[in-house]
PAROMAR-42192 format. One record per residue: x, z, y of N, C-alpha, C, CB in turn; chain. Coordinates in Angstrom, 2 decimals. Glycine has a CB too. Example, Ala and Ser with C-alpha at 12.3 -4.5 7.8 and 13.67 -1.06 7.14 Angstrom:
REM PAROMAR-42192
- 13.19;7.80;-5.69;12.30;7.80;-4.50;13.20;7.80;-3.30;11.31;9.05;-4.47;A;
- 12.85;7.08;-2.25;13.67;7.14;-1.06;12.90;7.87;0.03;14.08;5.72;-0.60;A;
***
This chain:
REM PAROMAR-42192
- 6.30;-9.98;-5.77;6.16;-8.99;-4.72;5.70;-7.68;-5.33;5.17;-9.47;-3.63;A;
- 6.24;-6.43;-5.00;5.86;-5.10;-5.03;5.37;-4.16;-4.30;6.48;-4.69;-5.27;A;
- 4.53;-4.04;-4.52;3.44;-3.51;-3.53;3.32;-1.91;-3.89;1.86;-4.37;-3.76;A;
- 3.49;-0.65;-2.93;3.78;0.72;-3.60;2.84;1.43;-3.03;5.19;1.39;-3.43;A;
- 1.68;2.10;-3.53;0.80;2.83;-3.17;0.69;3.94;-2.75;0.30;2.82;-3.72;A;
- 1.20;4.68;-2.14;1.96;6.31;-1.29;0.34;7.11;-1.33;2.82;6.01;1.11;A;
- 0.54;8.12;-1.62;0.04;9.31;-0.69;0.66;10.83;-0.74;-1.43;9.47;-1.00;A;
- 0.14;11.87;-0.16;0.97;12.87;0.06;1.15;13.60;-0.92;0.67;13.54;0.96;A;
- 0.80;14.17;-1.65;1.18;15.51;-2.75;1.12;14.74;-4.16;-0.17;17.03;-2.74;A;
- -0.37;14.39;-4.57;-0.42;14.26;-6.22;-0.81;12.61;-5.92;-1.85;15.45;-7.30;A;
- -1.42;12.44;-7.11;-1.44;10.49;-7.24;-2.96;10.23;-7.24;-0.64;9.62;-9.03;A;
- -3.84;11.19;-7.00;-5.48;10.70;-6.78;-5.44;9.75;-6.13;-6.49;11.55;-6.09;A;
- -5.34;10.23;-4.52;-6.17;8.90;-3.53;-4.62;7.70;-4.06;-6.37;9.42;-0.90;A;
- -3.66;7.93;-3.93;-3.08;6.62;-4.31;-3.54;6.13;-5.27;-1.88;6.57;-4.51;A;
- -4.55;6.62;-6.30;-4.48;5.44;-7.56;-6.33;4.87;-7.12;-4.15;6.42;-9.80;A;
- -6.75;5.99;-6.13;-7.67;4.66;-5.57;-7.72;3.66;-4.77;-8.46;4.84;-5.21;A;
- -6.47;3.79;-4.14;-5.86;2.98;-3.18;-5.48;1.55;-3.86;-4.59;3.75;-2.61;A;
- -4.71;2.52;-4.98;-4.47;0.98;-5.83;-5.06;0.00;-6.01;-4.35;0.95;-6.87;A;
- -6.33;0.76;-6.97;-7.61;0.03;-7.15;-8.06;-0.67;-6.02;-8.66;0.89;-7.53;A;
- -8.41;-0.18;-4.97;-8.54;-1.33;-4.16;-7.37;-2.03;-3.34;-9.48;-0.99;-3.31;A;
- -6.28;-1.98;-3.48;-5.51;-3.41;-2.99;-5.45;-3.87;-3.91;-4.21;-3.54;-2.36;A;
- -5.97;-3.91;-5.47;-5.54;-4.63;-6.42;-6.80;-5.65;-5.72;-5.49;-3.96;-8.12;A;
- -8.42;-5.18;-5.61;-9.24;-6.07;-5.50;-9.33;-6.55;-3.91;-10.44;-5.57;-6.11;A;
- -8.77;-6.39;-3.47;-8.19;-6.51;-2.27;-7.18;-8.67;-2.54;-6.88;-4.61;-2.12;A;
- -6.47;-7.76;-3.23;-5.41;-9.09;-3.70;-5.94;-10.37;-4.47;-4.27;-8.53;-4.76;A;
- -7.41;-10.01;-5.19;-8.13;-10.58;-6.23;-9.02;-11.23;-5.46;-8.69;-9.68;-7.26;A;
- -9.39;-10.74;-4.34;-10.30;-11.46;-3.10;-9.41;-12.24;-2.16;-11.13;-10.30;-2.12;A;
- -8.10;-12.06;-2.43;-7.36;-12.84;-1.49;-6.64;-14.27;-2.42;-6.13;-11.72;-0.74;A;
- -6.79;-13.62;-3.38;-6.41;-14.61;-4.58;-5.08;-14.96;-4.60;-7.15;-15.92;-4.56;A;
- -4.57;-13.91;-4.57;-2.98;-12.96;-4.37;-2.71;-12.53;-6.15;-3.26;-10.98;-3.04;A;
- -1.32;-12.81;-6.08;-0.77;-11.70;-7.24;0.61;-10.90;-6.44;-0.13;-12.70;-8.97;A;
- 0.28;-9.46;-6.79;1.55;-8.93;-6.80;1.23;-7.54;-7.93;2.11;-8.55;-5.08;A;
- 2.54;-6.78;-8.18;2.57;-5.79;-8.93;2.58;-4.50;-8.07;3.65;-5.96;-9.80;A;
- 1.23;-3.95;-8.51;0.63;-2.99;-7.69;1.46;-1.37;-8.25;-1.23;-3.13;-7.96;A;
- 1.80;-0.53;-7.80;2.09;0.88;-8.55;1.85;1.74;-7.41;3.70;1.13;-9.27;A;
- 1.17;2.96;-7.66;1.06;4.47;-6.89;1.75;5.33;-7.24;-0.06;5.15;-6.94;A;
- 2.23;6.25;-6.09;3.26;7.37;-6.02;2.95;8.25;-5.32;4.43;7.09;-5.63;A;
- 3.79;9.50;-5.50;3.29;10.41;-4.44;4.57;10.05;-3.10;3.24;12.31;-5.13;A;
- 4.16;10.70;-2.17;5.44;10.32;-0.61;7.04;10.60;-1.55;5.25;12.12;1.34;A;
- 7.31;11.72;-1.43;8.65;11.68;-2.54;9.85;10.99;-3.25;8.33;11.80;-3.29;A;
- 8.67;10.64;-4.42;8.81;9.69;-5.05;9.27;8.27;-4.24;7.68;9.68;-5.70;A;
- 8.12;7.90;-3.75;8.36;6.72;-2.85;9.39;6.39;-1.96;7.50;6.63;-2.17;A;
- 9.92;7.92;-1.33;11.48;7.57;-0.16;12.37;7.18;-0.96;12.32;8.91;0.78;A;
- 12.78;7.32;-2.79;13.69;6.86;-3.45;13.28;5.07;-4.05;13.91;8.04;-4.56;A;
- 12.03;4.75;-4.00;11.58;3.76;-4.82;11.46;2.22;-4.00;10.16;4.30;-5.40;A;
- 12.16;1.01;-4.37;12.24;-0.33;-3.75;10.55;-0.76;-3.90;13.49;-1.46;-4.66;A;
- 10.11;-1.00;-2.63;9.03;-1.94;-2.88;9.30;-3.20;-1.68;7.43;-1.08;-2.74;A;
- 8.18;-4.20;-1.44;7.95;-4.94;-0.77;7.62;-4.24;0.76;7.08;-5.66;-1.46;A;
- 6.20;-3.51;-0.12;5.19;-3.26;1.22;4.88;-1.77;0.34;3.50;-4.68;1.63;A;
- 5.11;-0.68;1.39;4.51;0.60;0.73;3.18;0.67;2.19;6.00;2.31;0.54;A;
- 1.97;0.91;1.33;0.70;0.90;1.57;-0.06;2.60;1.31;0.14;-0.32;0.58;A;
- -0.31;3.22;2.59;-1.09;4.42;2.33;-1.97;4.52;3.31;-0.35;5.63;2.24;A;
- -2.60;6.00;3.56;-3.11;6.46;4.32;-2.34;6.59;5.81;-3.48;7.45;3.71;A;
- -3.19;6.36;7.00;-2.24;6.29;8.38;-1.26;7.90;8.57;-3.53;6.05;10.01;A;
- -2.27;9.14;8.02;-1.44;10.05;8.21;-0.15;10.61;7.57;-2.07;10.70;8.24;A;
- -0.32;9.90;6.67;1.40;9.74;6.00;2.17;8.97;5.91;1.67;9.86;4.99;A;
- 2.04;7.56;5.92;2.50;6.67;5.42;3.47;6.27;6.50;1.56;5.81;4.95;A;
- 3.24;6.78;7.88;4.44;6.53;9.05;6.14;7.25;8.27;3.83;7.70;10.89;A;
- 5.94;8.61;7.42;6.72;9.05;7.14;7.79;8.32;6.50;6.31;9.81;6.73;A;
- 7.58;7.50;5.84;8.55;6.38;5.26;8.74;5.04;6.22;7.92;5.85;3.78;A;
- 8.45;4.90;7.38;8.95;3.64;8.19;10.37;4.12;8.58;7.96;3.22;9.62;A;
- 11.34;3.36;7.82;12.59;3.40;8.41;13.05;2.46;9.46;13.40;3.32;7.47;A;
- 12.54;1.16;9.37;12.74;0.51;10.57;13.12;-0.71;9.59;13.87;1.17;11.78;A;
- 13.24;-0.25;8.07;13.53;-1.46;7.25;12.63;-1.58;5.83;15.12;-1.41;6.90;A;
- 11.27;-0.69;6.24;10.49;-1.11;4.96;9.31;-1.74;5.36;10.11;0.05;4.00;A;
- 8.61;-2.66;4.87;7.28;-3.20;5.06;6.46;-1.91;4.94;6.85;-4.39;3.99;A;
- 5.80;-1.39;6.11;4.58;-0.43;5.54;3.54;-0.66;6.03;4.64;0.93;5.70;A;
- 2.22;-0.40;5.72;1.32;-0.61;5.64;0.18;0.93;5.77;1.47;-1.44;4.59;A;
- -0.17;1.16;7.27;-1.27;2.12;7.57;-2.90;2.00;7.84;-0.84;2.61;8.57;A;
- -3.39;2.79;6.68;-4.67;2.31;6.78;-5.60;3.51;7.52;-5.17;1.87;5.27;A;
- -6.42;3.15;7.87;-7.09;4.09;8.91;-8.59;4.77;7.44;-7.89;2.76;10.85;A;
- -8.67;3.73;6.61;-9.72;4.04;5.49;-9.43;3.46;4.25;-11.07;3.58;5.82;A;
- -9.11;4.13;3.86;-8.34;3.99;2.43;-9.56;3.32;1.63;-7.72;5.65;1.65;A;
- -10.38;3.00;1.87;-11.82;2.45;0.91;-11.78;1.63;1.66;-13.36;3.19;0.66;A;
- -11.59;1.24;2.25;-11.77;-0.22;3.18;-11.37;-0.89;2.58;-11.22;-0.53;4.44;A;
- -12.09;-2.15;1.72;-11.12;-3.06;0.76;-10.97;-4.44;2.02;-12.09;-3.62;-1.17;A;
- -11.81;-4.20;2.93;-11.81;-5.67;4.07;-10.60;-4.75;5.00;-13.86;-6.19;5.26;A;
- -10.35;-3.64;5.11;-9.01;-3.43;6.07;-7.68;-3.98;5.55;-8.72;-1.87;6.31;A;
- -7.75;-3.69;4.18;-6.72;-3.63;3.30;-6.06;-5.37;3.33;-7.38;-3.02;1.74;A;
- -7.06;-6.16;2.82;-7.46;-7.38;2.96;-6.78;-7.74;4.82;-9.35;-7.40;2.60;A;
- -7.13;-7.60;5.26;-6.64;-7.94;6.64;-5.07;-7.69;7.31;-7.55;-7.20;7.45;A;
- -4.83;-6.40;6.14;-3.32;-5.64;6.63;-2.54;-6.38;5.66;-3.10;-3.73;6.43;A;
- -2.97;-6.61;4.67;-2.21;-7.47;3.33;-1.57;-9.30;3.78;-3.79;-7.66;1.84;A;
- -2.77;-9.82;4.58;-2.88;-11.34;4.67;-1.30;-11.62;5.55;-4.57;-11.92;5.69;A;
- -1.21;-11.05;6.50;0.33;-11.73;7.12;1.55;-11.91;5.67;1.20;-10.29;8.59;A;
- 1.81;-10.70;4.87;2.72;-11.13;3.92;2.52;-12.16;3.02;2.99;-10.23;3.27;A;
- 1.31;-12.81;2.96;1.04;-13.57;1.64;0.73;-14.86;2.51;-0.33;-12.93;0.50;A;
- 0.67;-15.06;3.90;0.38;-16.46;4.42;1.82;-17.05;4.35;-0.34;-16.52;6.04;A;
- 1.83;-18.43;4.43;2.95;-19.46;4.25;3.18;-19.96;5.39;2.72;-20.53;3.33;A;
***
């Protein structure tokens, strides 16, 4: 699974985003391959689940990508909660 870390202009808050769905995934006792992007980037790039902030991350719902809106990007228990439907069996 590929998991794509969005935010709007440069790759800051996405690469703290990362960081925490990585420990996010590590508390769920999950593997997937985590990467951050800026929005852009991301409308050309295949993931599973693209994961950002709520105020951008609607911008890429086509109606055919897994996305993922977080209301607090430091929330590693939101993240954790928005993550669990793809990884249950």
């Amino acid at each position: 699974m590929k998991i794509l870390v969005v935010c709007g202009n440069g790759l800051g808050s996405s690469f703290i985003i990362e960081l925490n769905v990585k420990k996010a995934l590590s508390q769920l006792g999950e593997e997937a391959e985590v990467a951050h992007t800026d929005l852009a980037t991301a409308r050309t790039e295949e993931a599973d689940i693209y994961i950002g902030a709520e105020d951008i991350i609607h911008q890429l719902d086509d109606g055919n990508r897994n996305v993922i809106a977080l209301d607090n990007v430091m929330d590693v228990d939101q993240i954790k909660e928005k993550l669990t439907p793809y990884f249950s069996s």
